[in-house]
C-alpha positions as CSV (number, residue, x, y, z in Angstrom):
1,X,59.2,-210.6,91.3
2,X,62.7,-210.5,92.4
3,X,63.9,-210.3,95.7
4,X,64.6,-207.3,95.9
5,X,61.6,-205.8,94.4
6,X,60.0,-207.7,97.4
7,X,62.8,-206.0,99.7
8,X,61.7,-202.5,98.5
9,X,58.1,-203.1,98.2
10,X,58.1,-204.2,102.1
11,X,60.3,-201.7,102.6
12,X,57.7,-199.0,101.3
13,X,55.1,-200.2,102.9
14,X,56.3,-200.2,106.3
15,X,57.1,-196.4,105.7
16,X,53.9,-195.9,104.3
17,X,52.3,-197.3,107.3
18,X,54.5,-195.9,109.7
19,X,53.6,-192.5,108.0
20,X,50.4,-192.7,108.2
21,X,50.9,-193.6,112.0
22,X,52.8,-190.9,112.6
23,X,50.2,-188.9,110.8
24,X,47.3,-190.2,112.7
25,X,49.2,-189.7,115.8
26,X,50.3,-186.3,115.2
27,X,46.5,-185.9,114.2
28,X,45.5,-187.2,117.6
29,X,47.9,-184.6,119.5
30,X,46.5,-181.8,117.9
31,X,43.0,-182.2,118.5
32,X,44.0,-183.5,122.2
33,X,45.8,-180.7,122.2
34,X,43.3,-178.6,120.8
35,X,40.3,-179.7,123.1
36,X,42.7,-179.6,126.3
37,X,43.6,-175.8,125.1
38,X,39.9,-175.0,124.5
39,X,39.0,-176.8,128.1
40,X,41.9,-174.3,129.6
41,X,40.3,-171.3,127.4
42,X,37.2,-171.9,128.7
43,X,37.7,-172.6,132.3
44,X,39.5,-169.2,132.2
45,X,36.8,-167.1,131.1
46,X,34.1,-168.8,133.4
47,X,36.9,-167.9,136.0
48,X,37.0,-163.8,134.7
49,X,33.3,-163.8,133.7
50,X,32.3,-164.9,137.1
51,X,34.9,-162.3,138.4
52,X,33.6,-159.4,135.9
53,X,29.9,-160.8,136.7
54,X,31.0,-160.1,140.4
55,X,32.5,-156.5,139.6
56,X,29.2,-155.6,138.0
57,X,27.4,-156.6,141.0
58,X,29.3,-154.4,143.0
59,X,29.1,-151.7,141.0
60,X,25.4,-152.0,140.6
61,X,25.5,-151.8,144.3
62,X,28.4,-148.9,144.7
63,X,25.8,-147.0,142.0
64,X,22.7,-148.0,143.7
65,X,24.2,-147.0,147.3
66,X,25.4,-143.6,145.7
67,X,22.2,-142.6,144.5
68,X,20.2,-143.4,147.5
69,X,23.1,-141.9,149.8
70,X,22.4,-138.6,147.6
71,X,18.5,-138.4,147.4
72,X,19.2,-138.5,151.1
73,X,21.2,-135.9,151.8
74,X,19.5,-133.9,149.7
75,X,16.2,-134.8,151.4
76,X,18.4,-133.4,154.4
77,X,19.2,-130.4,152.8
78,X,15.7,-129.9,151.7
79,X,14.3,-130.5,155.3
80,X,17.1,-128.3,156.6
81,X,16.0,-125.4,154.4
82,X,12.1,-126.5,155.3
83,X,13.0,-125.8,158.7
84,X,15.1,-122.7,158.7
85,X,11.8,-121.8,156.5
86,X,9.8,-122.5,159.4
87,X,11.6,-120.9,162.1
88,X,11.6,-117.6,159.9
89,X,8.1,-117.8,159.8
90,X,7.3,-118.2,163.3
91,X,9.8,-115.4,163.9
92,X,8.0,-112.7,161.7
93,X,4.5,-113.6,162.9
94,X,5.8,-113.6,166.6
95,X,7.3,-109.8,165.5
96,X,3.9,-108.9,163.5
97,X,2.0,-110.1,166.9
98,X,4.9,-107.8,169.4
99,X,4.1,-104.7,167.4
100,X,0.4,-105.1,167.8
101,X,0.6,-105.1,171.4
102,X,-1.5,-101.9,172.9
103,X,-4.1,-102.2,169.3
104,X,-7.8,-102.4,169.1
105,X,-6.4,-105.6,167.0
106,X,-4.3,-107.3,169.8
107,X,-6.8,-107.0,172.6
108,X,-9.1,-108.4,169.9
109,X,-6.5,-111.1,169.5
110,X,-6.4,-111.7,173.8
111,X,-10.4,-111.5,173.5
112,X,-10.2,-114.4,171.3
113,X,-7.8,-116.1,173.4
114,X,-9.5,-115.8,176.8
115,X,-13.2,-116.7,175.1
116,X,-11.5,-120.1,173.9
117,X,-9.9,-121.3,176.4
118,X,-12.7,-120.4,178.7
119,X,-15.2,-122.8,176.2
120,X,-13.2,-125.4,177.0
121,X,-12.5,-125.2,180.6
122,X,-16.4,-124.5,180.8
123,X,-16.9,-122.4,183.4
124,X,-16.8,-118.2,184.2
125,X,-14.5,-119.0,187.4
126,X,-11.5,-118.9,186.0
127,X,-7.1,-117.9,186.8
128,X,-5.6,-116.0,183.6
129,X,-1.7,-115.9,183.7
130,X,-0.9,-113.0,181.0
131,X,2.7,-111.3,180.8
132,X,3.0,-108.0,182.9
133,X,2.6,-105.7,180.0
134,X,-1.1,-107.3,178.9
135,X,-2.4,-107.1,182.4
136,X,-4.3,-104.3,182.5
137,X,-5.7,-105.0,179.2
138,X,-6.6,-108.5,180.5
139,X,-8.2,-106.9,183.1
140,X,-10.5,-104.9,181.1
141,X,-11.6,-108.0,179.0
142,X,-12.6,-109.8,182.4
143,X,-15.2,-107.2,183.1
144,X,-16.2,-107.3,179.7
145,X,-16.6,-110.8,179.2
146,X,-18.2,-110.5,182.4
147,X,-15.8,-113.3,183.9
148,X,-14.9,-113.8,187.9
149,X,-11.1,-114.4,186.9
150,X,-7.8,-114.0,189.2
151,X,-5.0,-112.6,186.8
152,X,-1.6,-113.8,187.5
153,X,1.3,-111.5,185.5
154,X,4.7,-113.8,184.5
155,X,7.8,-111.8,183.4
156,X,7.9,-114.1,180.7
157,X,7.0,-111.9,177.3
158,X,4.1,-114.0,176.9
159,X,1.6,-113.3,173.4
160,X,-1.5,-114.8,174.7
161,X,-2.6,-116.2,177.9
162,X,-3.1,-119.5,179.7
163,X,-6.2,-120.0,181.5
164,X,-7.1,-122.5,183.8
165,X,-10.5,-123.3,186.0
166,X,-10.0,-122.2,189.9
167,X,-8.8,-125.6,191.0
168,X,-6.3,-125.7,188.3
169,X,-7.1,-128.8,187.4
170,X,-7.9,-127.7,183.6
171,X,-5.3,-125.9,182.1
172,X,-5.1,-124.3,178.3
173,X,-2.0,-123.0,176.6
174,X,-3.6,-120.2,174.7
175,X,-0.4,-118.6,173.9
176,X,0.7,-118.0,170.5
177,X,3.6,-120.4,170.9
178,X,1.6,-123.2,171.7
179,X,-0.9,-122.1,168.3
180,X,2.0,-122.0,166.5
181,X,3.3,-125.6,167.7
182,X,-0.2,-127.0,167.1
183,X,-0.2,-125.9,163.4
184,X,3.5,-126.7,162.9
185,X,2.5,-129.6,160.3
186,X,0.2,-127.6,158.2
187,X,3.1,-124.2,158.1
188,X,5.6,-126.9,157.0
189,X,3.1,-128.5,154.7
190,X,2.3,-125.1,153.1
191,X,6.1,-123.8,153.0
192,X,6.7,-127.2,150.9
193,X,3.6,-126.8,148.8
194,X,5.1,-123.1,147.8
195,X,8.8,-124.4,147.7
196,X,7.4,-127.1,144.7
197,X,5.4,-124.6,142.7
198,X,8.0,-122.1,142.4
């Protein structure tokens, strides 16, 4: 082999070799490159998912917060209604009890009145406070109920009467008022019952 066969062959092979450096190098960048670009890729979307996992929270919440804040304002609005319900009720029994007054059915109402409270209190010595327009019909049911009572007139438009033992020191509300406020909860409960089956 001549010298210059030798020259070229060396020659080739250096380029060869420093091709297949190059190659292997440029191979080398571009899967560093490639990983680096994937690590960059991914650290960004465990940046934005922990962000959009974060934005979902929140508007679970927002959503959660909403509903609740409307099932309570319309329990409000129901409750409102339940109680505009109520006072209309105790309005037009209060009326229907008003235009009674002077009936066989209102002194049979009083009657009732007077015969309870006295139960309670226990004894036939009693002190009736009725408004001024029931007092002679109070009066009446003393002697029938064969009572020994002192009746004390208010200028108050009382429907009832409270009655309380000599020495005061028992005292019932048997006004219709305090009825009414006794079966407030079972009005209410009844006015929601009917509100539901409607």
């Amino acid at each position: 082999m001549s010298e210059q066969e030798l020259t070229e062959r060396l020659i080739s092979g250096i380029i060869t070799r420093l091709e297949n450096e190059i190659n292997e190098w440029s191979n080398n960048v571009r899967l560093r490159a490639e990983a680096e670009l994937l690590d960059g890729v991914k650290a960004i979307i465990d940046k934005y998912s922990s962000t959009l996992e974060n934005i979902d929270k929140e508007l679970n919440m927002e959503r959660e917060y909403r509903l609740y804040d409307e099932m309570m304002k319309e329990k409000r609005e129901k409750l409102s209604i339940l109680e505009k319900a109520y006072e209309e009720v105790v309005s037009r029994i209060k009326e229907r009890i008003k235009s009674m007054r002077g009936t066989d059915d209102y002194k049979k109402f009083l009657r009732n009145s007077i015969q309870w409270a006295a139960s309670i209190i226990g004894s036939q010595e009693l002190v009736i406070t009725a408004s001024k327009s029931d007092r002679s019909i109070v009066k009446s049911l003393i002697s029938e109920l064969g009572l020994n009572a002192t009746i004390n007139t208010t200028s108050e438009d009382l429907l009832g009467v409270i009655v309380s033992s000599q020495d005061e020191s028992v005292r019932i509300d048997a006004t219709l008022d305090s009825r009414l406020r006794l079966m407030e909860h079972q009005i209410k409960t009844l006015l929601a019952h009917l509100a539901l089956s409607e």
